[in-house]
C-alpha positions in Angstrom: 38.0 1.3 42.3 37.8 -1.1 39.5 38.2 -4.5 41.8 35.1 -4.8 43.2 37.0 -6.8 46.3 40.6 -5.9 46.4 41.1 -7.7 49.8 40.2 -11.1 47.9 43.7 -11.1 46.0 46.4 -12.4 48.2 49.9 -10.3 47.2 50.7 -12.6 44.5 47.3 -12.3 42.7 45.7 -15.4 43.3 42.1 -15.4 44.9 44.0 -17.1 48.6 41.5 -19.8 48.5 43.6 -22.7 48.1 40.9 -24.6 45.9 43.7 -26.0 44.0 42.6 -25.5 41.0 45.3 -24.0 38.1 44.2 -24.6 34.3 40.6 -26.2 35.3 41.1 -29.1 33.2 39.7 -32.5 33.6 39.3 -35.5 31.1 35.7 -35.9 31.6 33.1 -36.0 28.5 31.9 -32.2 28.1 28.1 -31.5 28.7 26.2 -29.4 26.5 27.1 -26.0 26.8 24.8 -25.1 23.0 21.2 -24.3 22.4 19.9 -28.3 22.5 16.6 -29.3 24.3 17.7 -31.0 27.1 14.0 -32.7 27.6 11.6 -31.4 30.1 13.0 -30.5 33.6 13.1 -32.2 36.2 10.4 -33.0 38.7 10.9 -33.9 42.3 7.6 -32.4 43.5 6.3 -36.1 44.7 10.2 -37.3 46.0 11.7 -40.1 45.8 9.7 -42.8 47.1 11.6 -45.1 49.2 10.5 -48.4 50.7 11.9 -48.8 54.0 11.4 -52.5 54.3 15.2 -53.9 55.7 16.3 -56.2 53.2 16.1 -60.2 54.2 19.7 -60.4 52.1 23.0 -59.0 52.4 25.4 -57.9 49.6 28.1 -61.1 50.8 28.9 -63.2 47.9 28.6 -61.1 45.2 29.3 -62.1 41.6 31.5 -60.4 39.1 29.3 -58.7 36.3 26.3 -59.1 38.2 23.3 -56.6 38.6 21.5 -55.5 42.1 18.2 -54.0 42.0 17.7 -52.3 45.2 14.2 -52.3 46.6 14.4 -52.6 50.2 16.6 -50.5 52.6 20.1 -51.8 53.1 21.8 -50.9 55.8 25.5 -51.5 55.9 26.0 -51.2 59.6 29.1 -49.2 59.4 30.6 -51.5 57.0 32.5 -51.1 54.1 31.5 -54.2 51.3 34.4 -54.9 48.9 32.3 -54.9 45.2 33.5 -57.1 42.8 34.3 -56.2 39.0 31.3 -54.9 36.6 28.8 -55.2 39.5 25.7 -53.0 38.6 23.6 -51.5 41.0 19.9 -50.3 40.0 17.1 -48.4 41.8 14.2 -49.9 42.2 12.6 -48.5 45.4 15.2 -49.3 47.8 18.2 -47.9 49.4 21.8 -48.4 50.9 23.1 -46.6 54.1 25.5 -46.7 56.7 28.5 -48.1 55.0 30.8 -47.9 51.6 30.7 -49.8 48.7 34.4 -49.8 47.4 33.9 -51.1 43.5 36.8 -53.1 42.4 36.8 -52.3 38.7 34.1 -50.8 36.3 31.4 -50.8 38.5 28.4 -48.8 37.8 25.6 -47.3 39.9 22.1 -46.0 39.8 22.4 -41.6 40.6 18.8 -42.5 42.7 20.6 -44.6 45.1 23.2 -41.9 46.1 22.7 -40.3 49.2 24.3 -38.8 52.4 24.6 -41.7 54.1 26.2 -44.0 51.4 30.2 -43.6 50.6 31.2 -44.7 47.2 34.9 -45.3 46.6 36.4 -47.4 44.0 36.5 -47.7 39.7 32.5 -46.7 39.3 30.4 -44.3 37.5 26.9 -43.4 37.2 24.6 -45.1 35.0 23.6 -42.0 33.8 25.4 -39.0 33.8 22.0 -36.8 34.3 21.6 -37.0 38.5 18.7 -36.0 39.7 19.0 -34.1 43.1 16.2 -34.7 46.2 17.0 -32.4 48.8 15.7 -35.0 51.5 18.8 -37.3 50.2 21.1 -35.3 51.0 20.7 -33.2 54.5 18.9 -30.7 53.2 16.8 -28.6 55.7 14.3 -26.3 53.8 12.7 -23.0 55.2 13.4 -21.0 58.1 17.2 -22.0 59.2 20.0 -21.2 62.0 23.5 -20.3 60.9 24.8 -23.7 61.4 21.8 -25.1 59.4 22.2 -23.3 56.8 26.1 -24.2 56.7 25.4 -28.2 56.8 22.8 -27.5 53.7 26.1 -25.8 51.9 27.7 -29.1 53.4 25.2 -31.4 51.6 24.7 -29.9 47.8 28.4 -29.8 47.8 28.6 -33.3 49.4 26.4 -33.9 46.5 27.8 -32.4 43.8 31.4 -33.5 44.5 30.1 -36.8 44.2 28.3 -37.1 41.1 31.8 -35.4 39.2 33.7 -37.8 40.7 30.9 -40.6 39.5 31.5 -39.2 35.7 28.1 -37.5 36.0 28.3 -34.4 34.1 24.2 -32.6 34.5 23.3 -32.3 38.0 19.3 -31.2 38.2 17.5 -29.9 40.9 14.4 -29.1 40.9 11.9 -28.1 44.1 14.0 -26.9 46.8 13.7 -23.5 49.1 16.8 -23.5 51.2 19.2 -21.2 52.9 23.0 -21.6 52.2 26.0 -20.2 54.5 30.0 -21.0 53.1 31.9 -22.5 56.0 33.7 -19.9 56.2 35.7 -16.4 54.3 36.4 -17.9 51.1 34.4 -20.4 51.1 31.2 -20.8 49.5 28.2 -22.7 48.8 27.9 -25.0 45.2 31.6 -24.7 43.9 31.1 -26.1 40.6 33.8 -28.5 38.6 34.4 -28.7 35.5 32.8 -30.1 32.0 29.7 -29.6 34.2 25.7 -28.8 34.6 23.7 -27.4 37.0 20.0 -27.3 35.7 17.5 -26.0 37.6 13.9 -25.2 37.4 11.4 -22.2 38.2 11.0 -24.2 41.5 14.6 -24.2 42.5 15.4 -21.2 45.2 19.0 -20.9 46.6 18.8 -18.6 49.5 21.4 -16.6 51.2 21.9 -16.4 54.6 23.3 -13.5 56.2 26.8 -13.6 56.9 29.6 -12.3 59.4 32.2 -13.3 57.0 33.6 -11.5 53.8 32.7 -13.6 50.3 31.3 -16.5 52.1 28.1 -16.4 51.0 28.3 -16.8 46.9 25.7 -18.9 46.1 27.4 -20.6 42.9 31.5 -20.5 42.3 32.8 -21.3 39.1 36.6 -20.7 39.4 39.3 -22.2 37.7 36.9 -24.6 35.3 36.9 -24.8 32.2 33.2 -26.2 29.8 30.1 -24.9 32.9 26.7 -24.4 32.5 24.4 -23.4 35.1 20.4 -23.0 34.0 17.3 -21.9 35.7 16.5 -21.4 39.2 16.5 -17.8 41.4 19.4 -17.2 43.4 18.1 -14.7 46.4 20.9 -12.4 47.7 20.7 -11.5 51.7 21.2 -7.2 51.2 18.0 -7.0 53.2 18.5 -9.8 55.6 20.8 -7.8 57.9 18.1 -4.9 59.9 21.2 -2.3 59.2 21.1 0.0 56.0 24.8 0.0 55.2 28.1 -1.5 56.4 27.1 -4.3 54.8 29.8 -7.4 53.9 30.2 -8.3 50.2 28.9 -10.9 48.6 27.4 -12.0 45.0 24.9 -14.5 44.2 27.1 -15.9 41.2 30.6 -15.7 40.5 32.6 -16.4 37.4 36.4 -16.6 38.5 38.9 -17.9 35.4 35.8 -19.9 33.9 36.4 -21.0 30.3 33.7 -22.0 28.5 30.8 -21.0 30.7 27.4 -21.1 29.7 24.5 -19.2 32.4 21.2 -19.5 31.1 17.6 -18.4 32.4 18.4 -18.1 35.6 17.3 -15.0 38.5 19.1 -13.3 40.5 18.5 -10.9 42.7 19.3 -8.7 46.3 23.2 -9.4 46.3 25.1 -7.4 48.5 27.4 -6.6 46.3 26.4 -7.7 42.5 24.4 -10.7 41.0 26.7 -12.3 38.7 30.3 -11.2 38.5 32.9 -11.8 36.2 36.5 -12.0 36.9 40.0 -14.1 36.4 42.2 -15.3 38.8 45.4 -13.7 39.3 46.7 -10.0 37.8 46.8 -9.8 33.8 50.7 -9.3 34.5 51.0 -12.4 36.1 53.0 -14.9 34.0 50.5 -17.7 35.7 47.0 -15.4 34.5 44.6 -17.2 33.0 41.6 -14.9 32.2 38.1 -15.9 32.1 37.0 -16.7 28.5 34.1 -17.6 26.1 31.5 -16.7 28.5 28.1 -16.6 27.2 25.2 -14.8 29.6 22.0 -15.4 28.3 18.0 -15.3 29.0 18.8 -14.2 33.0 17.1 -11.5 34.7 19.0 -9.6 36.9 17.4 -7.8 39.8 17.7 -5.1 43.0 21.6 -6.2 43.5 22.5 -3.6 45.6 25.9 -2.1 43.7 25.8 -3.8 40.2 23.5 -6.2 39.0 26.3 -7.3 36.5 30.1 -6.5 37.0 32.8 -7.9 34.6 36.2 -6.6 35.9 38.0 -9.1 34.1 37.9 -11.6 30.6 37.6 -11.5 27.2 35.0 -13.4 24.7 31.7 -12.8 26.8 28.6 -12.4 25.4 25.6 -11.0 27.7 22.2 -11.5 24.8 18.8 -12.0 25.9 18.6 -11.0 29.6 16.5 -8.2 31.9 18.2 -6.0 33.7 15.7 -4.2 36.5 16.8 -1.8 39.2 20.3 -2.2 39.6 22.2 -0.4 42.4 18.8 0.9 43.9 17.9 1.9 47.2 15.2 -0.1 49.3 13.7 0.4 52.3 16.1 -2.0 54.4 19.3 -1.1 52.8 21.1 1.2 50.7 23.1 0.9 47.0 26.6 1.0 47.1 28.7 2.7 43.9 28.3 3.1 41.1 24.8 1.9 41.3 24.0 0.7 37.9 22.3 -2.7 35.7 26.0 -3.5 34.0 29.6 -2.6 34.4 32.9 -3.2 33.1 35.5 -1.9 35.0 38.7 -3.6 35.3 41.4 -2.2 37.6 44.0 0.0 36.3 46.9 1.7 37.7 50.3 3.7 37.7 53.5 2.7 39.4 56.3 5.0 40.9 57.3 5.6 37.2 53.8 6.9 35.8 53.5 3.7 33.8 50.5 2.3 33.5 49.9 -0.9 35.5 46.8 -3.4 34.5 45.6 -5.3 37.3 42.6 -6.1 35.2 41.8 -6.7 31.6 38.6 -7.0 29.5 38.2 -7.0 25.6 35.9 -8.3 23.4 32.5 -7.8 25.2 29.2 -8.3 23.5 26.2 -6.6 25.3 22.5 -7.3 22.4 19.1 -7.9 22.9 18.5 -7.3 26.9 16.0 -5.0 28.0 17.0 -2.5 31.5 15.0 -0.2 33.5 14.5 1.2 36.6 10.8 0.6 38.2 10.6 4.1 39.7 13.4 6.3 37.7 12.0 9.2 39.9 12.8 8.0 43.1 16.0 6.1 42.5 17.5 8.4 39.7 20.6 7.2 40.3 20.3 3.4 39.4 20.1 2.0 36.5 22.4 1.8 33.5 25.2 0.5 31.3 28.6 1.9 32.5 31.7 0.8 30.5 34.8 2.6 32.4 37.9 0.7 30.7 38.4 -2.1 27.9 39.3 -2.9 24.7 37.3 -3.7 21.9 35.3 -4.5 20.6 32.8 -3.6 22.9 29.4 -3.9 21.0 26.6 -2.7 22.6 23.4 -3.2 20.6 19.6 -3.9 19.9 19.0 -3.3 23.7 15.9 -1.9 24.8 16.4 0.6 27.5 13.7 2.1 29.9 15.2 5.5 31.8 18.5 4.5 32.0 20.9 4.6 29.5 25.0 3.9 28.2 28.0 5.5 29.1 31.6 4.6 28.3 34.6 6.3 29.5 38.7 5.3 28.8 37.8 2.9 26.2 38.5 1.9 22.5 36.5 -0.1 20.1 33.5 0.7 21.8 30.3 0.1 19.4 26.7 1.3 20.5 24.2 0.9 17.5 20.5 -0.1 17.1 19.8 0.7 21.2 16.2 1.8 21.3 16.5 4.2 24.8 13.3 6.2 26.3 14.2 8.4 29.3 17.4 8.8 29.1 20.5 9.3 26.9 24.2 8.0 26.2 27.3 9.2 27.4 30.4 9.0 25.2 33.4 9.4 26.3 34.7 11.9 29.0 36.2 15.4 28.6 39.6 14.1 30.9 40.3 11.7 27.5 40.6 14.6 25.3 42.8 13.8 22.7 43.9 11.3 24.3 44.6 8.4 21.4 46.6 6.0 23.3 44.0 4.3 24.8 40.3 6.0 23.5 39.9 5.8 19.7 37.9 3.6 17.9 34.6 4.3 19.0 30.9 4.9 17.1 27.3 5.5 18.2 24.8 4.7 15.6 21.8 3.6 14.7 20.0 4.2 17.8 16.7 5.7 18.5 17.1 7.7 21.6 14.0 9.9 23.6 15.5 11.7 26.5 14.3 13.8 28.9 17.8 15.6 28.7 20.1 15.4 26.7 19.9 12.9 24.1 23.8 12.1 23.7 27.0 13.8 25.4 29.9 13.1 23.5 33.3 14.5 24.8 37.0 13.1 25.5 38.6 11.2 22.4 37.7 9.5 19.1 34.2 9.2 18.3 31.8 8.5 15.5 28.0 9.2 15.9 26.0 8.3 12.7 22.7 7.7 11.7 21.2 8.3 15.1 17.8 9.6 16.0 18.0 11.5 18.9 15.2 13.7 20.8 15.6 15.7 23.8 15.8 19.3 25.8 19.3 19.0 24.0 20.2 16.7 20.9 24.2 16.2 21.3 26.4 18.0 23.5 29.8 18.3 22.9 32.5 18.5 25.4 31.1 18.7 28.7 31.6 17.1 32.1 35.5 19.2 33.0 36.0 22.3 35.0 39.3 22.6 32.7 38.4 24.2 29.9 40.9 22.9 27.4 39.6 19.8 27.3 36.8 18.5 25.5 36.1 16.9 22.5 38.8 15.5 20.1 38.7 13.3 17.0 34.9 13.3 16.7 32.9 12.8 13.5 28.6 14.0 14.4 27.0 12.7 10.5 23.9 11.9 9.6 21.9 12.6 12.6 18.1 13.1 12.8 17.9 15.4 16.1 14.7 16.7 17.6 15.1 19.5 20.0 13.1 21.8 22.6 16.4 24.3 23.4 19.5 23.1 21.6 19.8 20.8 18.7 23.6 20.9 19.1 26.0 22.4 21.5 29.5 22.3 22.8 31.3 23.4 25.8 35.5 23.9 26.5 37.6 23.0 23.6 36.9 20.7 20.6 39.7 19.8 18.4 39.4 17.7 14.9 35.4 18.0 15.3 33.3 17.8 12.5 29.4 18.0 12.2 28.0 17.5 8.9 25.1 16.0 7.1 23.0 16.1 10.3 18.9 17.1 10.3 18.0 19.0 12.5 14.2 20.0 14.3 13.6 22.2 16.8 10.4 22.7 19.1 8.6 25.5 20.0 10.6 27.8 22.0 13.9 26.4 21.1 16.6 28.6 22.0 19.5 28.0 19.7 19.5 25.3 16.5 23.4 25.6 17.7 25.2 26.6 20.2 29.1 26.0 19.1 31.4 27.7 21.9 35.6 26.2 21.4 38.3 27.1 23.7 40.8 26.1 21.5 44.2 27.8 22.0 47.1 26.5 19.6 48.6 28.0 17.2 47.3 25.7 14.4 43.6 25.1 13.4 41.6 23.7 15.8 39.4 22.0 12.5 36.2 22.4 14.3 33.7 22.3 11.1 29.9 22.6 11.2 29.1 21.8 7.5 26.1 20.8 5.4 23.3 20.5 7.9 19.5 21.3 7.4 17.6 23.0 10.8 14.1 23.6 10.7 12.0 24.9 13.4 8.3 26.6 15.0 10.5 29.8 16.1 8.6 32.2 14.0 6.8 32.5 10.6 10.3 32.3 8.6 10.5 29.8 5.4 12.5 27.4 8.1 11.1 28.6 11.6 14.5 27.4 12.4 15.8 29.1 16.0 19.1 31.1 15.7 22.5 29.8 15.7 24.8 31.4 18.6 28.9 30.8 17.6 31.1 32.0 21.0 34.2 29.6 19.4 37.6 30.3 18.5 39.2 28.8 15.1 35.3 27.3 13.5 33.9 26.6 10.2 30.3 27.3 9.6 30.0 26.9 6.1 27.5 24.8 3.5 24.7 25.0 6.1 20.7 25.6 5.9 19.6 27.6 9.3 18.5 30.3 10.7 20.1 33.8 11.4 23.4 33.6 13.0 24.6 35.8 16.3 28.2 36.1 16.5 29.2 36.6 20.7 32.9 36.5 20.4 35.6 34.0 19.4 38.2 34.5 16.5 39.3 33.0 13.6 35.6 31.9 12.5 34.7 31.5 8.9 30.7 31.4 8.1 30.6 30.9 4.3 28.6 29.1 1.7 25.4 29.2 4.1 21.9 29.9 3.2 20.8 31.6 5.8 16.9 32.1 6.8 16.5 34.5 9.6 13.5 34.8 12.1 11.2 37.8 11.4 12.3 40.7 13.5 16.0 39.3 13.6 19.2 40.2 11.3 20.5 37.0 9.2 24.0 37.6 10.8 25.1 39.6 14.1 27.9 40.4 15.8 27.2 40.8 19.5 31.0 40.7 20.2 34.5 41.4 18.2 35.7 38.1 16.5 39.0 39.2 15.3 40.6 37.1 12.2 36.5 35.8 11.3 35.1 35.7 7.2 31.6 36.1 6.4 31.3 35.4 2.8 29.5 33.6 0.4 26.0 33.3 2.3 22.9 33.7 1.1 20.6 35.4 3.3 16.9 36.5 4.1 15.7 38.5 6.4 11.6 39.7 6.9 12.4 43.4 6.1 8.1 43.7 5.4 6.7 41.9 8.5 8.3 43.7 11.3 8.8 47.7 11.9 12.6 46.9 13.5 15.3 47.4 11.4 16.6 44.4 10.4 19.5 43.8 8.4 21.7 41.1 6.5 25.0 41.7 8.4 25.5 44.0 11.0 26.4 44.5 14.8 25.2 45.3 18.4 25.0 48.7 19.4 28.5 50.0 20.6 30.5 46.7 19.5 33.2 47.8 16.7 34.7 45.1 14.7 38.6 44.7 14.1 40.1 45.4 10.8 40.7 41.9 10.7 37.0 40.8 10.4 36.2 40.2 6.7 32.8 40.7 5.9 33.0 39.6 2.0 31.0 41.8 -0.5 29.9 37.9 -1.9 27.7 37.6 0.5 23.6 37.7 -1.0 20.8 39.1 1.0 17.2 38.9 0.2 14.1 40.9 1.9 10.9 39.6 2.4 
């Protein structure tokens, strides 16, 4: 589940292409892959102007060292012309065609005189290394395409680009173009960029796919097995709803990263995939002696749109860096196709297994992920309530996910360590830490910490459950502040290893509650507000079963509420938990519904009017009440309340210890 296209990987790992490409390395100069202005773009809006006059001269008798300006159209007649050494040719409104020019030794020529019809062979090089693309050069048919059209566009831009590396050109811009591309054929694609190289586009460049009978031949831009690429501006328009079907659809991204070092995408769109807009991978298993992962990737300033699964995938790679970009409506349904699984903005999910043995097998590593500053959403969260989304299933850390602003859709990680999610500012939706299947499980989840985020849900605010958490100086609003432990039909598992501090939590029915078993879970220090008609400030169940304690402590939190006209209005606390410690808070009355071993102590205790500041509604055998200062409104109701008592017909064991410490005060 974690490779997004398993049947890509031939048995040994590699991607079956036969690019030839191993350690991407090249001894060309290395473009700019930082934050310099690179001038204004490019425009081609007028052409390039070409005088077609023939030329009344021929290139015979050329002299060593010599420049050409070109301004008339040359045409070599099939020929190939033999150029001397240090010949330099310049545009100047003209052209060559129909031949070869083989250079004899440092030869140099102008990028504008490059074109489909002109072979270059020989020691030569650009006299620039920015080329400047015109889509008329180079067999480029724009609009409304067949099949085979759209194949001899791929045909041309590659043509193209092949060209200008080989020429030691290292920024290839292009700026208008509207044009559909087709690979040749399953595993082969459209631009297949090389290395120590640029692709800058404009806001008037549109790469177009065209629907496709084969697997993977339809990714617009391939970077695999190059090291030092940047790729800027331009939309890249995925084919999901080119194909008058809804599903059954063949994969394909707009972008792919493949065992790219030093990659730089910048500003550009892309949108409609498939499968996913941009994703990021390595050739070859992480076992594989010959692996060589994909590495200092930097995603910046893009927007990602409608991709029909993800809108960004990273399955494999470490160093990447995703800052800057918008994330809209990933994994959503239109009305000419459906999403595909898991449906979401971002994922990291690299492939993991077991062999024969049980022993953990990783096709598929990530680690070191940075995910800041990108906004998400989902247009219409009502309709498509499934899109939308950060999922991080497996990694390492650290995994730092922060100062995102998030529109009804939110985070969720799962067997992960090092994950950090702080300063996220989310309206609509929540975060999901950790699962309940990773209960204590510290071999691969540990590590992890929520904080600092401001979080407005229209559920629950945060679910936290499975192993090794930290949530810390969060704000979090919702139906239900945190939630502890949910999301497994097996009730011994849970939430393990967790530390809930310094929370602000603003509540309509539970400020905190937990489900199944918690173990080494400690709540403390948090603030707590609950709305008008809250049911429970907590609600604190614990399946715990060992013979040892299970060190689930609720310590040192303040609730306040509207319940009633109490000092606190704060809503009752309902404890259902075996082996708890309720001690050092301030909240309202407590009801008792079963459980053993729990030990309410050192609380001050404000309960609402008409209700008893502690009550047992079931036996909790091996439970201390002591040390609590309570109040209860004896004056403003005609029931008869009390400080510590139980439900009609429930009889507590002798080993309940109801401490004679405890203080009670009537109002």
């Amino acid at each position: 589940v974690g490779l997004e296209d398993p049947d890509e990987e031939t048995v040994d790992g590699s991607d079956g292409d036969n690019d030839g490409n191993s350690d991407g390395s090249d001894d060309q100069d290395t473009p700019d892959l930082g934050e310099t202005d690179n001038g204004p773009d490019f425009d081609s809006s007028e052409g390039l102007k070409i005088d077609n006059t023939p030329c009344d001269y021929t290139l015979d008798g050329i002299e060593s060292n010599s420049t050409l300006e070109i301004a008339c159209r040359m045409d070599l007649g099939g020929q190939t012309i033999t150029v001397p050494s240090g010949v330099t040719f310049v545009f100047a409104g003209g052209e060559i065609i129909n031949g070869t020019l083989n250079f004899s030794a440092q030869g140099t020529i102008d990028g504008d005189l490059l074109n489909k019809d002109l072979t270059i062979e020989g020691d030569v090089k650009l006299d620039d290394p920015i080329f400047q693309f015109y889509p008329e050069r180079w067999d480029i048919v724009q609009g409304d395409v067949n099949l085979q059209r759209a194949k001899d566009n791929s045909f041309g831009i590659q043509d193209a680009v092949d060209l200008v590396h080989s020429l030691e050109g290292d920024t290839f811009e292009i700026d208008k173009l509207d044009a559909f591309f087709h690979g040749k054929d399953v595993y082969n694609y459209n631009i297949v960029m090389p290395s120590n190289f640029y692709l800058k586009m404009t806001d008037n460049t549109h790469l177009r796919t065209f629907p496709s009978l084969d697997e993977y031949s339809t990714f617009l831009i391939m970077i695999q097995g190059v090291e030092n690429v940047k790729v800027s501006g331009g939309y890249l328009h995925g084919d999901r709803d080119l194909y008058g079907r809804m599903d059954n659809l063949p994969r394909s991204h707009t972008m792919k990263i493949k065992t790219g070092v030093n990659v730089v995408i910048d500003n550009v769109h892309m949108s409609n995939a498939t499968q996913d807009g941009l994703a990021i991978e390595s050739n070859r298993f992480a076992y594989d002696p010959d692996y060589v992962g994909s590495n200092n990737i930097l995603i910046k300033n893009c927007v990602f749109d409608s991709n029909r699964r993800i809108n960004l995938t990273i399955t494999d790679g470490y160093n990447i860096t995703v800052e800057n970009c918008t994330f809209i409506d990933g994994g959503i349904d239109t009305n000419k196709s459906n999403s595909s699984a898991p449906s979401c903005n971002l994922n990291i999910e690299p492939l993991r297994g077991r062999d024969a043995s049980g022993n953990l097998v990783e096709y598929q590593k990530v680690e070191n992920v940075t995910i800041r500053n990108n906004i998400q959403s989902v247009r219409d969260i009502s309709s498509q309530p499934r899109a939308g989304g950060f999922l991080l299933s497996h990694g390492y850390g650290p995994i730092i996910v922060e100062n995102n602003e998030m529109i009804d859709t939110g985070i969720s990680f799962h067997t992960v360590n090092g994950v950090i999610i702080r300063n996220n500012t989310i309206t609509g939706a929540g975060i999901n830490a950790g699962s309940a299947e990773t209960f204590d499980r510290e071999d691969f989840v540990y590590g992890n910490e929520v904080s600092g985020n401001d979080v407005v849900s229209n559920g629950t605010a945060l679910n936290v459950s499975g192993n090794g958490v930290k949530v810390f100086n969060n704000s979090f609003e919702g139906t239900i502040g945190i939630a502890l432990g949910t999301g497994s039909t097996d009730r011994s598992r849970g939430t393990s290893n967790t530390e809930i501090e310094n929370n602000y939590i603003k509540a309509s029915s539970r400020g905190i509650t937990s489900q199944n078993t918690m173990h080494n879970v400690l709540i403390d220090n948090n603030e707590i507000s609950m709305q008008s008609g809250a049911n429970f400030s907590f609600s604190l169940t614990n399946e715990w079963s060992g013979s040892s304690s299970a060190n689930f402590v609720v310590s040192n939190n303040i609730v306040s509420g509207n319940k009633s006209n109490s000092s606190t209005g704060a809503p009752p606390s309902l404890i259902g938990a075996n082996s708890i410690d309720y001690i050092n808070n301030e909240s309202g009355d407590v009801q008792i519904n079963g459980g053993r071993n729990i030990n309410v102590s050192n609380n001050i205790i404000d309960a609402n009017i008409g209700e008893h500041g502690i009550l047992f509604y079931a036996d909790a055998p091996n439970s201390t009440i002591e040390n609590n200062s309570i109040t209860v409104y004896t004056s403003q109701t005609p029931l008869n309340v009390q400080c510590i008592t139980q439900a009609s017909g429930i009889s507590l064991s002798s080993s309940v210890n109801i401490s004679n410490n405890n203080s009670c005060a009537e109002q």
